[in-house]
DRENPAKOL-116550 format. One record per residue (C-alpha): x, y, z. Coordinates in steps of 0.1 Angstrom, whole numbers, padded with zeros to 4 digits, always signed. Layout:
BEGIN
XYZ ...
END
This chain:
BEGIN
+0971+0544+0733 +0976+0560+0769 +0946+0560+0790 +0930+0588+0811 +0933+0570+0846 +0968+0566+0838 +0979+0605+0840 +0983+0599+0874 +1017+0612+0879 +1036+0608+0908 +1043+0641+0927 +1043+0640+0958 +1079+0633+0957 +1104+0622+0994 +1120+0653+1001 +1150+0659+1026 +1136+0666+1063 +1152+0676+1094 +1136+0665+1125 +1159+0690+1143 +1139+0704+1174 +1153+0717+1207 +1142+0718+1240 +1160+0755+1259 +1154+0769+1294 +1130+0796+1284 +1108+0779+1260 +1106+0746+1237 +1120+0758+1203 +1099+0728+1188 +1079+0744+1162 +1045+0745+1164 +1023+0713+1153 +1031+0703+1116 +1012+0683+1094 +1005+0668+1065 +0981+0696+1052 +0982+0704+1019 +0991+0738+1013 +0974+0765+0997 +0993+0786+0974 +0985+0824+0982 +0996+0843+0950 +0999+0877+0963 +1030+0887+0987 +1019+0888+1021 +1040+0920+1041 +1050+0900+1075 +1049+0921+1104 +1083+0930+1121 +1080+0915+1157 +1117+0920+1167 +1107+0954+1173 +1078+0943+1201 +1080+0940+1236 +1070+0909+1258 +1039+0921+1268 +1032+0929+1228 +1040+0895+1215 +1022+0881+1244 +0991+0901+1230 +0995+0890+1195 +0999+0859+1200 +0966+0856+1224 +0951+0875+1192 +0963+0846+1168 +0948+0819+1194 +0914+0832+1186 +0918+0830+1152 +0890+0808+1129 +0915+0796+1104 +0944+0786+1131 +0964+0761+1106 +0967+0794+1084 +0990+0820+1112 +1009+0788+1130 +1044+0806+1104 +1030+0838+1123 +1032+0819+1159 +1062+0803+1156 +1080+0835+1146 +1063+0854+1174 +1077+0822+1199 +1112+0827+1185 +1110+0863+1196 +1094+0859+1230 +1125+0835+1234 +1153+0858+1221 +1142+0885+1242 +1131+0871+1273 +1171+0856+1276 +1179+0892+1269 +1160+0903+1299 +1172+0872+1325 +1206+0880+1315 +1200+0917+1324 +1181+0910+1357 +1216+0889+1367 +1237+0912+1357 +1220+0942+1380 +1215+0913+1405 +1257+0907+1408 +1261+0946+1404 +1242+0954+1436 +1265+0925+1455 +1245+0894+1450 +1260+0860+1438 +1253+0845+1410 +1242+0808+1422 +1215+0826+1443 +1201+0848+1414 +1163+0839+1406 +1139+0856+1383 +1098+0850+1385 +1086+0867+1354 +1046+0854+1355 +1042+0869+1322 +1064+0837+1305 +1043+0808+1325 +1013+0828+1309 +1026+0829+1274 +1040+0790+1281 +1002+0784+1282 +0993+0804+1252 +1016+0786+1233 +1002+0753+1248 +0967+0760+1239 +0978+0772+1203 +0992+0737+1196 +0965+0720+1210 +0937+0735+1192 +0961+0735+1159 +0964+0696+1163 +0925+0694+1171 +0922+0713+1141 +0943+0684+1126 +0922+0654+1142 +0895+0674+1127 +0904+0671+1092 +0915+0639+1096 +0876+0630+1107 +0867+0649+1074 +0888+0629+1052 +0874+0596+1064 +0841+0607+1063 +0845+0622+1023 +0858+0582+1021 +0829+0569+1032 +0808+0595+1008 +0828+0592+0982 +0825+0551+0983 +0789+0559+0985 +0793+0576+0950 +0810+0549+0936 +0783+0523+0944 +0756+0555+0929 +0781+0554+0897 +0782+0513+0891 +0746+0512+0890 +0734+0545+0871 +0732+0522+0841 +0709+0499+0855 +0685+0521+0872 +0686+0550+0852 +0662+0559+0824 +0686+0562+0793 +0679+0602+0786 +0687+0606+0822 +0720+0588+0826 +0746+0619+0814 +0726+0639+0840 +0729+0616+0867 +0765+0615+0860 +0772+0650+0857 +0753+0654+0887 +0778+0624+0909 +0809+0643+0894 +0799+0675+0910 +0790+0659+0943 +0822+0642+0937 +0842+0672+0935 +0827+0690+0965 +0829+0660+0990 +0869+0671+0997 +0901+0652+1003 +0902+0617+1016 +0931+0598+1038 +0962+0602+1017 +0966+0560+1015 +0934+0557+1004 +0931+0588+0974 +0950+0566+0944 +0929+0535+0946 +0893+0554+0953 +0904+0573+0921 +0910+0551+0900 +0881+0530+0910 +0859+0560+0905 +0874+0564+0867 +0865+0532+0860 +0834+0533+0866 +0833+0565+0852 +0844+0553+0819 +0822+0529+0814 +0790+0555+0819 +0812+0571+0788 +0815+0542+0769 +0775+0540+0778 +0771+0578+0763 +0790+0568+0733 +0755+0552+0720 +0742+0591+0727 +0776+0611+0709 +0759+0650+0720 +0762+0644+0755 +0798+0630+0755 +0811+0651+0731 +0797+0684+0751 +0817+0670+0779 +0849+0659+0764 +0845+0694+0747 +0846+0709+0782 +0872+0686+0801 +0893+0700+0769 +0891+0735+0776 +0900+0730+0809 +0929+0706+0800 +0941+0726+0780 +0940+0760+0804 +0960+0735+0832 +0983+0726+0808 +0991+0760+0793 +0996+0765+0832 +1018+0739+0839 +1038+0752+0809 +1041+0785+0820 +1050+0773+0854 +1077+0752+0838 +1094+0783+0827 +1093+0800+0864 +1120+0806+0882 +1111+0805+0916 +1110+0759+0914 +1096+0757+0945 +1064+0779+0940 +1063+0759+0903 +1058+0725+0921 +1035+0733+0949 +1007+0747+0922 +1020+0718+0896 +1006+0697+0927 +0973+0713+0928 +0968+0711+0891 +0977+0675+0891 +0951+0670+0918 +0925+0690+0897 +0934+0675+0868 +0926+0640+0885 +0896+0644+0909 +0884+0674+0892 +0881+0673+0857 +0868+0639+0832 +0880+0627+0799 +0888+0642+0765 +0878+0627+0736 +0906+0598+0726 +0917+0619+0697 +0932+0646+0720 +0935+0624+0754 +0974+0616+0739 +0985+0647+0729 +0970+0666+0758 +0984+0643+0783 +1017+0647+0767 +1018+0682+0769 +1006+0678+0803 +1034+0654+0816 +1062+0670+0794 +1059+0703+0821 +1053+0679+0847 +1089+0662+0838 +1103+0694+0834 +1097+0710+0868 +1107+0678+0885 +1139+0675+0866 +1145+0712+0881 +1131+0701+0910 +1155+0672+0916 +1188+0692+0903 +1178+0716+0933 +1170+0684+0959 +1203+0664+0949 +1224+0699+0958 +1206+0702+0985 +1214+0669+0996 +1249+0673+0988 +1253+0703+1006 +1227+0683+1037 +1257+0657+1036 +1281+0681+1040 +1268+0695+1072 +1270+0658+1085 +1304+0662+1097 +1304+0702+1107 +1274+0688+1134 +1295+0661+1144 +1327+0680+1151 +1301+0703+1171 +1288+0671+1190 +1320+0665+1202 +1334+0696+1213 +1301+0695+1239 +1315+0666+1247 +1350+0675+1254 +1337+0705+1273 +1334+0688+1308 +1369+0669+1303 +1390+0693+1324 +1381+0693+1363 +1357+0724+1366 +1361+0734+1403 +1343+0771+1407 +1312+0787+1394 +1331+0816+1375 +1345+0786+1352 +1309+0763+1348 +1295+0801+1340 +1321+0806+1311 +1314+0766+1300 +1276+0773+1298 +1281+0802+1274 +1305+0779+1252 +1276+0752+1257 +1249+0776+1242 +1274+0790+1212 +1278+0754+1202 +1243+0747+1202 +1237+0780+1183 +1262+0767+1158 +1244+0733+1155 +1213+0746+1143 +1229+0773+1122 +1247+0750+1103 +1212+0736+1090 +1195+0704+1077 +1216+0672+1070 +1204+0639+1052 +1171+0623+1067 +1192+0593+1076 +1216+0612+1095 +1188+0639+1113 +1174+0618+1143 +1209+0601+1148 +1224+0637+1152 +1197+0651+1171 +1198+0625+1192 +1238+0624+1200 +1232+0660+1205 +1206+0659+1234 +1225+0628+1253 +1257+0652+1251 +1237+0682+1263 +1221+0658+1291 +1256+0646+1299 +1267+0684+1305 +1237+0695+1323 +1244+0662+1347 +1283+0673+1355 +1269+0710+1360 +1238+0699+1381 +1267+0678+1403 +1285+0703+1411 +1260+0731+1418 +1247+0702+1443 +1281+0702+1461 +1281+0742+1461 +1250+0742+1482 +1263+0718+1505 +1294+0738+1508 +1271+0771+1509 +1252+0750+1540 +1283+0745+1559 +1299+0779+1553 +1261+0793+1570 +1269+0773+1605 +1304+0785+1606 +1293+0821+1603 +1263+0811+1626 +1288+0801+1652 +1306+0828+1644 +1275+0851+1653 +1274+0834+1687 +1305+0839+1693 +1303+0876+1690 +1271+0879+1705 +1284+0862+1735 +1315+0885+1739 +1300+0923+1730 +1296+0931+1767 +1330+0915+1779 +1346+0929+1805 +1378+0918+1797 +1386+0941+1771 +1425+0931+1763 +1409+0897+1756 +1375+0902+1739 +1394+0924+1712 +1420+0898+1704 +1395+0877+1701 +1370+0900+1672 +1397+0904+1655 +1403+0874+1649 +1367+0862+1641 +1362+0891+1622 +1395+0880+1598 +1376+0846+1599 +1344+0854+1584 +1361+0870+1557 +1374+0833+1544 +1341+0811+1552 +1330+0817+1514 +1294+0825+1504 +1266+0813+1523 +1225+0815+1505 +1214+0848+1499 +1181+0844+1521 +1208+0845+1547 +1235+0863+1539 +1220+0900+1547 +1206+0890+1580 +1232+0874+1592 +1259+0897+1582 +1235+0926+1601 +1238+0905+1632 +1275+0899+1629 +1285+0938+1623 +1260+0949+1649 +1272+0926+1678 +1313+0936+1667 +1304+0975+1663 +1285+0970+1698 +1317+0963+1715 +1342+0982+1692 +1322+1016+1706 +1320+1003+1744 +1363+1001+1734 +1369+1032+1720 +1346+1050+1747 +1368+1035+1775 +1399+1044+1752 +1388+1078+1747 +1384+1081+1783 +1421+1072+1788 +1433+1094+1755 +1422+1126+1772 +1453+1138+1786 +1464+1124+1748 +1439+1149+1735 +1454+1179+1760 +1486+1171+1746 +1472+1172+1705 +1457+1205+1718 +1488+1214+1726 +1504+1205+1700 +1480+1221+1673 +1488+1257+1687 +1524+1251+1688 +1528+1245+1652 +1506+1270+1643 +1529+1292+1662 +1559+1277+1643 +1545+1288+1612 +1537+1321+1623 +1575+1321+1630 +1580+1312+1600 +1563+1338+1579 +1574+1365+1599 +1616+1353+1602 +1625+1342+1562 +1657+1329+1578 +1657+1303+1606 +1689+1285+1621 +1694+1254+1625 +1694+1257+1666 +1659+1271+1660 +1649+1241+1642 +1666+1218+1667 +1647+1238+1693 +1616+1234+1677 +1620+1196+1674 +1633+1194+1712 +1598+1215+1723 +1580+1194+1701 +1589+1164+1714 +1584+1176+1750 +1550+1182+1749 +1541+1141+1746 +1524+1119+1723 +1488+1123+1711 +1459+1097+1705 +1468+1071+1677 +1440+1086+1657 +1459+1121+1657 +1487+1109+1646 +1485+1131+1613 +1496+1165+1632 +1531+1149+1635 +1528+1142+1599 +1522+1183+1595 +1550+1186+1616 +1577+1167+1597 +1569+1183+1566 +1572+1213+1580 +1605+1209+1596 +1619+1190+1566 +1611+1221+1544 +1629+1241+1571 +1663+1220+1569 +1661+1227+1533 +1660+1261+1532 +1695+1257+1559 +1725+1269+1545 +1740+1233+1552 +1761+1206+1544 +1742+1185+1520 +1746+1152+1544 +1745+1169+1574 +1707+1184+1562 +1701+1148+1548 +1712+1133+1584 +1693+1159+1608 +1658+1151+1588 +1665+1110+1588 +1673+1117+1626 +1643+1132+1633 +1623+1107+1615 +1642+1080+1632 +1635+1097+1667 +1598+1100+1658 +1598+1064+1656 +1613+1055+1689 +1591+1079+1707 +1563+1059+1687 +1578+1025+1702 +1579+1015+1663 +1608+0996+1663 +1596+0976+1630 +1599+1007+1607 +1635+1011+1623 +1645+0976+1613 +1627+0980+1581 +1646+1014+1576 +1680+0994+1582 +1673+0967+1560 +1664+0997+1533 +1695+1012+1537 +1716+0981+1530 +1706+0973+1499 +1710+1008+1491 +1746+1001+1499 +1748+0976+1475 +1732+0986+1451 +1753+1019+1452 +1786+0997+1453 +1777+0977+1429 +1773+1003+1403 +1804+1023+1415 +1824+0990+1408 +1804+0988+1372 +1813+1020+1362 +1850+1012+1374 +1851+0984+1349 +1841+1004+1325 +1868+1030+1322 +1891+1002+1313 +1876+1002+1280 +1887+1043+1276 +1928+1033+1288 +1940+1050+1256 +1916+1081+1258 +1922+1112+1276 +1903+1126+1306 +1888+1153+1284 +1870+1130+1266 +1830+1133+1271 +1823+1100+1281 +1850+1097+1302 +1842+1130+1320 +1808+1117+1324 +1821+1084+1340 +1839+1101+1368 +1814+1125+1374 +1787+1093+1382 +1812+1075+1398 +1818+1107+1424 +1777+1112+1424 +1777+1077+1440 +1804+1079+1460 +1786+1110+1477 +1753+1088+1481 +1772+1060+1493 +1786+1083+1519 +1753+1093+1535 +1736+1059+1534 +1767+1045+1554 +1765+1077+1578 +1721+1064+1581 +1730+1028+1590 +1760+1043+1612 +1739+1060+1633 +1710+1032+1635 +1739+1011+1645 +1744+1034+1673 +1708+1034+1687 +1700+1006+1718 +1665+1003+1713 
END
């Protein structure tokens, strides 16, 4: 026959874990304190509160809220979610900050955010865990203080027979049972021997009562009805879908069944126990069918977490020489790490080895990062006494006399600065303030001596300015203008001088205006082309810019062959129309391209011709 203080059915079965924590730059995604706490099933469906839809300085709030809480073991699901938030958008908002920090001109190595309100909800998050783990030690304390109680009760129980009066012993003992039942839980390790002990014990008061049948059968009568209620229960919860929910109350009704409630009488103690273990079995075989996928599918992630691992660790292989490039590696660093923990649990075996190879590879990257952001500093450090002595150095030369000299000279520093390279931020503005100052310091003592010297310059622009306003007037008056009236114009024009470089646009209003004249002339097409391209040509000798002349020469040359070379194309190509007549379309069409270029060739030779001729 089975025995009562045998129902003891293991449930507490291993399940797969995953130690999978991680440490990021904002805050520890390590959840918050676990522990071995039994839970407490809450039958109704809790409606969770949306925080993704909070600010910072909300979720900050809550989450001081939850650290006053009484029952803090009770909202740490609440806290970590409110953590993961305060996380997810406090990256949002550094990334943000950088980008209007590069936007208004800074660099990125110098970019720096203080936000106070994250060190304060750092320390909110501190306290929470420690006063959830004191909460923790606290129970623990409890437990082996119920041991110590419940011992006490055991040593009350073995000697109720001998110093209790007979009528009084099924009091007594109902009496220990309920003090029993009210001491709580006791160290885990310690709960399956202190039970059984206590049943022991227990027994033989009930093989005492069995002299006294009202009192035990009153009591096995009871410990039925409740049997029976936990195992019409467990059969019910054998039958529901949701296996997870099933075995966490199946656990509480095995530990009521065992601490809570006695014996039945021996007729039923079979049959009920059956029942009982039968739903027990059942849930557990569900149970396990779920655990062994799981563990399948916890297996299968074993390799999609290595192949992850090792792309972090082929991410620092190529030579990584600019901060544009580590910028780009530290996003692929934080997708892969994303991707790690998406990919979920894998065999507890394999979780602390994984986690593990995952942190050295991250601490491997951060080092080669941390290297080189090292040598950017130093290389920011030097770049800040090269423009430093570059500062000096105009500083030193603003109030030259030697004008010639001191402007050969900023122009060349001022070309320099631009390839030193970054220097730190706390520098760059002050310095660069310095620098501009000191070169537009002598840059206006030059141009007020040059204007000095432009002023006959400035007569002449004067000048100028009313003759082609007169020109115009000309113009609108006379539709028809010779070309000895444009040739005059140009000859006046150039008779009056040259103007100050800075002026230099009125002979662009000039130009266009006597280009537009030759091509109302009733002309010759390259004689029209040839008096503009003189003119232009002219301009730029008066100018003394003999480099647009050569440049215009070298222009013109290979426009001469490119023009000769598709003359001689086209030539080759009538060979293929021997046998068709000159009326033909196409053949037409050759000739008339081939004449079309030889017109173009003709003026382009007639422009170098005439450079050629020039002794400048």
């Amino acid at each position: 026959m089975m025995l009562e203080n045998n129902e003891n059915l293991q449930v507490n079965e291993n399940e797969a874990t995953n130690n999978e924590t991680a440490k990021n730059e904002i805050l520890s995604n390590e959840k918050i304190v676990e522990n071995n706490e039994p839970e407490v099933l809450n039958p109704e469906n809790i409606e969770k509160t949306d925080y993704t839809t909070f600010t910072l300085e909300e979720l900050y709030q809550k989450f001081d809220t939850l650290l006053k809480s009484d029952a803090i073991q009770k909202v740490k699901d609440e806290a970590n979610e409110i953590k993961d938030q305060f996380n997810k958008k406090f990256k949002k908002l550094i990334e943000e900050k950088k980008q209007e920090f590069i936007k208004e001109g800074g660099n990125e190595i110098d970019f720096h955010f203080d936000f106070p309100l994250k060190n304060k909800f750092f320390n909110l998050v501190k306290d929470f865990r420690n006063k959830l783990q004191n909460y923790y030690n606290q129970k623990e304390e409890e437990r082996k203080t119920n041991y110590t109680k419940k011992l006490g009760l055991i040593e009350e129980l073995k000697s109720i027979l001998a110093t209790v009066e007979a009528n009084q012993v099924y009091p007594e003992l109902k009496k220990i049972q309920e003090r029993w039942k009210k001491i709580g839980s006791v160290p885990f390790d310690k709960s399956e021997d202190l039970w059984r002990t206590f049943r022991f014990h227990e027994q033989k008061v009930y093989d005492f009562l069995h002299l006294n049948s009202d009192f035990r059968d009153l009591d096995y009568k009871h410990n039925l009805e409740k049997k029976t209620k936990m195992v019409e229960r467990a059969e019910e919860l054998a039958q529901e879908p949701d296996v997870n929910k099933a075995f966490k109350e199946l656990q509480i009704l095995h530990r009521i069944w065992k601490e809570e409630v006695g014996p039945v009488a021996r007729e039923y103690r079979e049959e009920i126990w059956e029942r009982f273990s039968n739903a027990t079995k059942t849930i557990h075989d569900k149970r396990r069918k779920i655990l062994s996928e799981l563990e399948k599918k916890y297996e299968e992630n074993i390799p999609k977490k290595e192949e992850v691992i090792r792309k972090i660790n082929t991410l620092v292989d190529e030579n990584i020489t600019s901060h544009n490039q580590w910028q780009e590696k530290i996003k692929e660093l934080e997708a892969l790490r994303e991707e790690f923990f998406k990919i979920g649990k894998v065999t507890k075996e394999k979780s602390e080895e994984l986690w593990q190879a995952l942190r050295e590879a991250t601490r491997n990257f951060n080092q080669e990062k941390n290297s080189f952001y090292k040598s950017i500093k130093d290389v920011h450090h030097e770049n800040l006494e090269k423009k430093k002595a570059l500062v000096a150095k105009a500083q030193e030369l603003k109030d030259s006399e030697d004008l010639k000299h001191a402007t050969e000279i900023f122009k060349k520093i001022q070309a320099e600065w631009k390839t030193i390279g970054h220097i730190p931020r706390k520098y760059s503005d002050k310095l660069w303030n310095e620098f501009r100052g000191a070169c537009n310091h002598f840059f206006d003592r030059l141009h007020a001596v040059q204007d000095e010297e432009n002023k006959e310059l400035l007569e002449v622009f004067n000048k100028k300015k009313e003759y082609l306003e007169k020109i115009k007037e000309e113009v609108k008056e006379n539709a028809e203008i010779s070309l000895d009236k444009v040739k005059e114009y140009i000859n006046e024009w150039k008779e009056l001088g040259r103007v100050p470089e800075k002026m230099r646009f009125i002979e662009s209003k000039f130009n266009k205006l006597i280009d537009k004249l030759f091509s109302k002339l009733d002309m010759d097409k390259t004689e029209a082309v040839m008096q503009r391209f003189k003119n232009t040509i002219e301009n730029y000798i008066e100018d003394k810019n003999f480099r647009k002349i050569d440049n215009e020469a070298l222009f013109i040359r290979k426009k001469i062959d490119e023009i000769q070379r598709e003359i001689k194309l086209l030539e080759n190509n009538l060979g293929f129309f021997q046998n068709s007549s000159k009326d033909n379309p196409m053949v037409k069409n050759v000739y008339k391209n081939i004449e079309k270029y030889k017109e173009d060739l003709k003026i382009w030779k007639e422009k170098l011709k005439y450079i050629k001729s020039l002794d400048y």
